[in-house]
The first five atom37 places (N, CA, C, CB, O) and aatype in JSON, in Angstrom:
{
  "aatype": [20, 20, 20, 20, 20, 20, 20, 20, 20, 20, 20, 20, 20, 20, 20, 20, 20, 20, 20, 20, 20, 20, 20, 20, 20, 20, 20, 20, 20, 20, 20, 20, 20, 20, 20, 20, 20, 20, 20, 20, 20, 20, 20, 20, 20, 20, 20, 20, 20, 20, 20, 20, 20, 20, 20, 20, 20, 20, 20, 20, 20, 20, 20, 20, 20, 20, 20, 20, 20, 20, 20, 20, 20, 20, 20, 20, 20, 20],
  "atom_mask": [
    [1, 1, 1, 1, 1],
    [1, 1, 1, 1, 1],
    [1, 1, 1, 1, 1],
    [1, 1, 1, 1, 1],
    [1, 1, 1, 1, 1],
    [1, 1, 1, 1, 1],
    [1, 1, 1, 1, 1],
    [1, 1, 1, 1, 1],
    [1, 1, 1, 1, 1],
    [1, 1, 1, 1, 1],
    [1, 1, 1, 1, 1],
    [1, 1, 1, 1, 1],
    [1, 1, 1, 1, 1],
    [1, 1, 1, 1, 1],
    [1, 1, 1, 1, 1],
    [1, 1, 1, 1, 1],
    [1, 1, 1, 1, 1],
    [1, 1, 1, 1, 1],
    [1, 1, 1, 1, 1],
    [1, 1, 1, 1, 1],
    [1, 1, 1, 1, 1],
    [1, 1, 1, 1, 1],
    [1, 1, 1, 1, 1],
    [1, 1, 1, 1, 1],
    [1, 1, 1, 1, 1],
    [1, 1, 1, 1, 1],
    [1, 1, 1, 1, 1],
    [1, 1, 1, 1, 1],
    [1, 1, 1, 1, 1],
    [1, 1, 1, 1, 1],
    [1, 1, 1, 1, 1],
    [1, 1, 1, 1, 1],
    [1, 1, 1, 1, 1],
    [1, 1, 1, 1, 1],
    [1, 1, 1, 1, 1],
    [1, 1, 1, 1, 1],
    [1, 1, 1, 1, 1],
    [1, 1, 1, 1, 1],
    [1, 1, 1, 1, 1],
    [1, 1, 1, 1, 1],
    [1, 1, 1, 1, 1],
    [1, 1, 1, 1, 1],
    [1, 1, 1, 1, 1],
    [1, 1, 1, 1, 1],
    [1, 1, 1, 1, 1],
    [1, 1, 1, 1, 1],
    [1, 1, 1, 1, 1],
    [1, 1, 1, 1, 1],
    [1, 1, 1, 1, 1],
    [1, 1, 1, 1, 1],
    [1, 1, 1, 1, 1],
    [1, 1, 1, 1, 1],
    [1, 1, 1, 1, 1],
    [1, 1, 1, 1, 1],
    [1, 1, 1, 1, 1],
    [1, 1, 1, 1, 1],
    [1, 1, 1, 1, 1],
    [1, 1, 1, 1, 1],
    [1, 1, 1, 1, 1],
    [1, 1, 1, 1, 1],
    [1, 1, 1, 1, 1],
    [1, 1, 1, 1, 1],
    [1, 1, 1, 1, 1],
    [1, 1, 1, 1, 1],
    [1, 1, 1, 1, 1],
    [1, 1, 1, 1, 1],
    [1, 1, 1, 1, 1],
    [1, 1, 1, 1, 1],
    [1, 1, 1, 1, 1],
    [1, 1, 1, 1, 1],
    [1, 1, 1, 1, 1],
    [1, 1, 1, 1, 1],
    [1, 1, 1, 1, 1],
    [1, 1, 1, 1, 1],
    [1, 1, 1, 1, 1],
    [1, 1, 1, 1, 1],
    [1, 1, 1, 1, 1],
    [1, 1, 1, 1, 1]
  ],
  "atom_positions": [
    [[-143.35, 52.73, 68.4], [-144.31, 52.23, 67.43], [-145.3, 51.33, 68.16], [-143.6, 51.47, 66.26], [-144.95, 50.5, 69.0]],
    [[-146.81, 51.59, 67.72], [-148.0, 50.72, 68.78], [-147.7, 49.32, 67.84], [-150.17, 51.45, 68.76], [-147.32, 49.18, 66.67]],
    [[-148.02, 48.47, 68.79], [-148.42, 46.76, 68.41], [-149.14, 46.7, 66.96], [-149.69, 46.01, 69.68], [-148.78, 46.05, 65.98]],
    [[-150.31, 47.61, 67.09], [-150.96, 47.46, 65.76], [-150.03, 47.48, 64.29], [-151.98, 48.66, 65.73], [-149.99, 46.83, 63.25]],
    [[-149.38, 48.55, 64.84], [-148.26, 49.05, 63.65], [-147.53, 48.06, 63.42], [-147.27, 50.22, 63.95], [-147.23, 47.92, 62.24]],
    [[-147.12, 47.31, 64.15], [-145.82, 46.35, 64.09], [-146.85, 45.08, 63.19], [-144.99, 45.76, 66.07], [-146.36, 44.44, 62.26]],
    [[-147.94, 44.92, 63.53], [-148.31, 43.92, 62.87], [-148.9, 43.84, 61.87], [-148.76, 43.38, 63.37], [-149.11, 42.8, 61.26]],
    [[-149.44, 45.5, 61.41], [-149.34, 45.76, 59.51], [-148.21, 45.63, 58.89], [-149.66, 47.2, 58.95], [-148.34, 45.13, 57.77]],
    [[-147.23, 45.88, 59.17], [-145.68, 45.51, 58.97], [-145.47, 44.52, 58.18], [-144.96, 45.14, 60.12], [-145.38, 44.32, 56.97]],
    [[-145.37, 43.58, 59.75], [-145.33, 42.07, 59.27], [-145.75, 41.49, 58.42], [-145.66, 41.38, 59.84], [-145.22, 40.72, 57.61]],
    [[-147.32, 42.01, 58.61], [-148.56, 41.63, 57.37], [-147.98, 41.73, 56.29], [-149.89, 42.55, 57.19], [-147.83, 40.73, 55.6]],
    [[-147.45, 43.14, 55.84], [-147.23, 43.64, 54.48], [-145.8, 42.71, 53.96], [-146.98, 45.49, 54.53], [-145.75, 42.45, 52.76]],
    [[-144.73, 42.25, 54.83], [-143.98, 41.45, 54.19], [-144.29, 40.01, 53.94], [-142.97, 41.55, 54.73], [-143.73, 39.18, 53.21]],
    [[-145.3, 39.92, 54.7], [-146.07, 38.56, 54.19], [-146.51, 38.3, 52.67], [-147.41, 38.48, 54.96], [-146.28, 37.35, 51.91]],
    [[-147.38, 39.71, 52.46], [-148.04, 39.54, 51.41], [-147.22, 40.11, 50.02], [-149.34, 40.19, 51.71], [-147.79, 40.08, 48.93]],
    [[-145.7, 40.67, 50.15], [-144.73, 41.09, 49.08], [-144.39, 39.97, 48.93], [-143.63, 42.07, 49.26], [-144.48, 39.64, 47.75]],
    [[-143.82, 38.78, 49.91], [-143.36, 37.76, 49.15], [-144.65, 36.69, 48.35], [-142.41, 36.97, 50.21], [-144.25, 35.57, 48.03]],
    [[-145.61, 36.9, 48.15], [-146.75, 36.32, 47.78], [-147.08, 37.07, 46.64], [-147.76, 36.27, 48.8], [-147.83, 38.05, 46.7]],
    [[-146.47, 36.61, 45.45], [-146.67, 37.43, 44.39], [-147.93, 37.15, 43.57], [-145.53, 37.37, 43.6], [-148.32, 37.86, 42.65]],
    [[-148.45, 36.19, 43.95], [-149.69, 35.87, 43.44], [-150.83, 36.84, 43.66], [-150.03, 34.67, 43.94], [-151.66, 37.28, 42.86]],
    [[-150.71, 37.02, 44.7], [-151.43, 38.2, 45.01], [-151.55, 39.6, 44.97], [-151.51, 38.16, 45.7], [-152.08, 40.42, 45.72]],
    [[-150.87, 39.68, 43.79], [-151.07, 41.03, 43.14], [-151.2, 40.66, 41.37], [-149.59, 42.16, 43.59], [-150.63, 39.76, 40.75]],
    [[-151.83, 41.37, 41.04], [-152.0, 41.32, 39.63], [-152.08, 42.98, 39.32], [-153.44, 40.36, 39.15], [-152.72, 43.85, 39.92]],
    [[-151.29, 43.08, 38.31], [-151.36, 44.9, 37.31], [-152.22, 44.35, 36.43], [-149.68, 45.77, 36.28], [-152.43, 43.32, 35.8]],
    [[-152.73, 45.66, 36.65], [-153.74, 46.36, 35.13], [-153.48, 47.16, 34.28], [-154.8, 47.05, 35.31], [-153.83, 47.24, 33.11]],
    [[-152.84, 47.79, 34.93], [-152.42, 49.27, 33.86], [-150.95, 50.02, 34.73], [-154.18, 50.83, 33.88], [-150.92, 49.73, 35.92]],
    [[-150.25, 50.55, 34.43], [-149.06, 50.97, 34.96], [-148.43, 52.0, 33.97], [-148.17, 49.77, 35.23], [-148.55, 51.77, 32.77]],
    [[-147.67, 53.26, 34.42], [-146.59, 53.67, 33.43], [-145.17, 53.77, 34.43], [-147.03, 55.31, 32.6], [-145.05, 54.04, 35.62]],
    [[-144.12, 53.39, 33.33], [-142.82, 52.97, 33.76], [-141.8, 54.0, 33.0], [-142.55, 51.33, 33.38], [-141.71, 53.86, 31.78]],
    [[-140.98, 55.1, 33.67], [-140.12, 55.28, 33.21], [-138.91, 54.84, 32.89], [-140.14, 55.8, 33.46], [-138.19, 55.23, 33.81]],
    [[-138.19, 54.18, 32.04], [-137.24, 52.96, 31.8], [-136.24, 53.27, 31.05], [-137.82, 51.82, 31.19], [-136.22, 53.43, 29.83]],
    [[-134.93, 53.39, 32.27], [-133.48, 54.1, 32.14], [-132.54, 53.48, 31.44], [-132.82, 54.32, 33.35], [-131.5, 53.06, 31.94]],
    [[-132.97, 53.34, 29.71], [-132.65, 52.52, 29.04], [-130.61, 52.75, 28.61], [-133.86, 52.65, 27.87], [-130.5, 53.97, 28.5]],
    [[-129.55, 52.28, 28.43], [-128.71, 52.13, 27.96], [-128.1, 53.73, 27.52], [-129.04, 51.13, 27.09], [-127.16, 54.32, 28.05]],
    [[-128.87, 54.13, 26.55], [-128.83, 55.25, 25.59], [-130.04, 56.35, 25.9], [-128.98, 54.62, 24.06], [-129.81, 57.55, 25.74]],
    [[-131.31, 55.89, 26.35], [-132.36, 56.61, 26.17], [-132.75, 56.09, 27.03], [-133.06, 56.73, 25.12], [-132.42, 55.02, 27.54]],
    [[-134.32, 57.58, 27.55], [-135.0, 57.45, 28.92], [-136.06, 56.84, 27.87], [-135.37, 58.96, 30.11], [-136.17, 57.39, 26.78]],
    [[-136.75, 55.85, 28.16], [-138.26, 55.34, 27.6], [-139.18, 54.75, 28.49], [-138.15, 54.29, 26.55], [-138.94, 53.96, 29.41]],
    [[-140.72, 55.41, 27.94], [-141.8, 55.7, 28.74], [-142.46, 54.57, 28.07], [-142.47, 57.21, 28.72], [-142.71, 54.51, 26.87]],
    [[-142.81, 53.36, 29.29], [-143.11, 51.79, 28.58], [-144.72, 51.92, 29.55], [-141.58, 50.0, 29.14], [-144.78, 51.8, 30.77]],
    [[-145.54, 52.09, 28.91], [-147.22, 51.86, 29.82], [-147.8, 50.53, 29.74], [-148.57, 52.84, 29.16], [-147.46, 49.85, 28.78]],
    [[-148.65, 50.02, 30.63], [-149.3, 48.48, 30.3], [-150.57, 48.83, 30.57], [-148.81, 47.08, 31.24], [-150.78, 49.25, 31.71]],
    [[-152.05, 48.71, 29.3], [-153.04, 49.06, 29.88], [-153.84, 47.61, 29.04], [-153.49, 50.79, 29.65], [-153.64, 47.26, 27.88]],
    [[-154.58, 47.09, 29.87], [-155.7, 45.73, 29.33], [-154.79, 45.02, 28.75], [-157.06, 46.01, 28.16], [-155.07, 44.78, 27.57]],
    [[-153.68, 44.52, 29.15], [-152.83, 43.63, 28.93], [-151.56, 43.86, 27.59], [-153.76, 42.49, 28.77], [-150.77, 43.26, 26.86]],
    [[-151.98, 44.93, 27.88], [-150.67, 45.23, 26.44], [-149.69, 46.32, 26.95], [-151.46, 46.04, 24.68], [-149.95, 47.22, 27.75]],
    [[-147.92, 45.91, 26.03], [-147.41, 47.1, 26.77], [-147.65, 47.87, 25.35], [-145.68, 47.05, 27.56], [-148.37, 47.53, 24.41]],
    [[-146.74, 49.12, 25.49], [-147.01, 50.27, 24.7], [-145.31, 50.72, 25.21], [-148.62, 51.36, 25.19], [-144.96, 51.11, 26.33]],
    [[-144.57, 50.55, 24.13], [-143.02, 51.33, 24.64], [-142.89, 52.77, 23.2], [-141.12, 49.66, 24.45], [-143.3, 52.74, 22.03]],
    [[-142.42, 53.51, 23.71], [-141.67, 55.01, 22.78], [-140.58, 54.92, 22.06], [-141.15, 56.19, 23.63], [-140.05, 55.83, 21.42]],
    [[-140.11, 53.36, 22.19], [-138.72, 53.22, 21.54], [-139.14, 52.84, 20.01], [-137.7, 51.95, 22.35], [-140.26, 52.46, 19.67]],
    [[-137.83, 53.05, 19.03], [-138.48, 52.67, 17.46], [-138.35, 51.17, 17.38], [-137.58, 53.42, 16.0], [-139.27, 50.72, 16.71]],
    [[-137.53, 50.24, 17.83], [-137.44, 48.68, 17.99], [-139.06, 48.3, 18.07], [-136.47, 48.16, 19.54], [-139.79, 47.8, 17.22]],
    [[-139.41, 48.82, 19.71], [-141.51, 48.42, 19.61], [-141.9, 48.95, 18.71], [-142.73, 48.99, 20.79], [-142.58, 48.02, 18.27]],
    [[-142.08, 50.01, 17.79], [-142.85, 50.37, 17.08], [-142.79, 49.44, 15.89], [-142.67, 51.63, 16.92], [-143.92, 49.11, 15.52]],
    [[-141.5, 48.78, 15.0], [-141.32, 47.88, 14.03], [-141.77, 46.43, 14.8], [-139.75, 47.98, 13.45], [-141.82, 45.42, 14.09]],
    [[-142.12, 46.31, 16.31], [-141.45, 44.53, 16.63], [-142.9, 44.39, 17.84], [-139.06, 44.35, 17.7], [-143.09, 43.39, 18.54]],
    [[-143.7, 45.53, 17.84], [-144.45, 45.17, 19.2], [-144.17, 44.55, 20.62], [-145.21, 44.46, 18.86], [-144.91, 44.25, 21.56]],
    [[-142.6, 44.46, 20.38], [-141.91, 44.01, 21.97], [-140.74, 44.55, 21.62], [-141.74, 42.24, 22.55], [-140.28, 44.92, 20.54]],
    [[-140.23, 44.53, 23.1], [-138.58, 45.37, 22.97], [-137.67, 44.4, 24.2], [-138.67, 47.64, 23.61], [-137.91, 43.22, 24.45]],
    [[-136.72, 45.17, 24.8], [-136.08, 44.69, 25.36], [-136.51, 45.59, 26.93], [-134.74, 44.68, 24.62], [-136.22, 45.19, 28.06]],
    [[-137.14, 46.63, 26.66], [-137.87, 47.01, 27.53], [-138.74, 46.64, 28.44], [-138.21, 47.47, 27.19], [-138.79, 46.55, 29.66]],
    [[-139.61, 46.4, 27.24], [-141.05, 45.87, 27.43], [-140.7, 43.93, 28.26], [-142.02, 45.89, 25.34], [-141.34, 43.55, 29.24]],
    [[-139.91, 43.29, 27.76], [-139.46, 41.83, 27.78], [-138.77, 41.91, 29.07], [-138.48, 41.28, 26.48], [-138.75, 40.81, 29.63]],
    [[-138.12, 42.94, 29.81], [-137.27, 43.3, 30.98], [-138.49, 43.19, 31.82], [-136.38, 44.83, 31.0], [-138.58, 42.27, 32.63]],
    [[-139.7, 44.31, 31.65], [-140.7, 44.49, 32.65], [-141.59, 42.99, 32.91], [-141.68, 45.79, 32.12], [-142.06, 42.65, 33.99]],
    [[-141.68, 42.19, 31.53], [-142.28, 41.04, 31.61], [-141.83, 39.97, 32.76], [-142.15, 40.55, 30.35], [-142.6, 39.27, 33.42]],
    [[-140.42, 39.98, 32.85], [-139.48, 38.96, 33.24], [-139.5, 39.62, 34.73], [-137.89, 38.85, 32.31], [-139.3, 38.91, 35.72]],
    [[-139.75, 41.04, 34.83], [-140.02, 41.34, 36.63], [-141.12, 41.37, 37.53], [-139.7, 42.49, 36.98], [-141.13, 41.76, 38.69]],
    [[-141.83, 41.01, 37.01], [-143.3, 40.78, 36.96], [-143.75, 39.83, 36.51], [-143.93, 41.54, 36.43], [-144.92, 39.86, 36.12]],
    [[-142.95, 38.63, 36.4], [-143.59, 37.85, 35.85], [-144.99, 36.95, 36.99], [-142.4, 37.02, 35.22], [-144.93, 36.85, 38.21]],
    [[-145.8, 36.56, 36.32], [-147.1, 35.87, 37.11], [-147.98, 37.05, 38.14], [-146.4, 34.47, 38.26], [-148.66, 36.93, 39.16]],
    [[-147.61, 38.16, 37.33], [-148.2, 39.67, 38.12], [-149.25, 40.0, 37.42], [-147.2, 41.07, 38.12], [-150.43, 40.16, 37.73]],
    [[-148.32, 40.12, 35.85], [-149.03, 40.59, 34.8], [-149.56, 39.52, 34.11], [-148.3, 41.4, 33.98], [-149.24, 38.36, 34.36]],
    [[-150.85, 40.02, 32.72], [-150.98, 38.55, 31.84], [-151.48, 39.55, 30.86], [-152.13, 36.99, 32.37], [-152.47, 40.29, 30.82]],
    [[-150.04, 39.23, 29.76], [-150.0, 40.01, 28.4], [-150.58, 38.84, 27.77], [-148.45, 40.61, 27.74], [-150.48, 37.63, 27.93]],
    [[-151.67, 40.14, 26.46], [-152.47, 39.64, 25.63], [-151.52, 39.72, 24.73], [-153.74, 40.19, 25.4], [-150.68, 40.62, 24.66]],
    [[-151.64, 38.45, 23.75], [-150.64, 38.77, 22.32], [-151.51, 39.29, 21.0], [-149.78, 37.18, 21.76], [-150.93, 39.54, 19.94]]
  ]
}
């Protein structure tokens, strides 16, 4: 492996632990729920989950999972 290579590398674990420096916009997540596969998207700050819980509650346990892994990534509109 050339020098150069070794030091995009490095770079890149620099900048994974620097979570500030990434922000999402939009994403789709397939999410290997308990019981069911559910398809959770985030577009202009909102999620969007397929489960019937979001559809009655506008948040799930889904949607609240992806929040909590990402947190200071994303910035949900309420």
């Amino acid at each position: 492996m050339d020098y150069g290579m070794i030091g995009k590398i490095e770079k890149a674990h620099k900048y994974a632990e620097d979570r500030s420096r990434f922000t999402f916009t939009s994403f789709n997540v397939n999410f290997h729920g308990d019981n069911n596969d559910h398809l959770v998207t985030f577009t202009d700050g909102k999620f969007n989950c397929d489960c019937e819980f979001f559809v009655m509650h506008d948040r799930c346990g889904h949607t609240m999972a992806l929040e909590i892994l990402l947190k200071d990534m994303i910035s949900v509109k309420e």
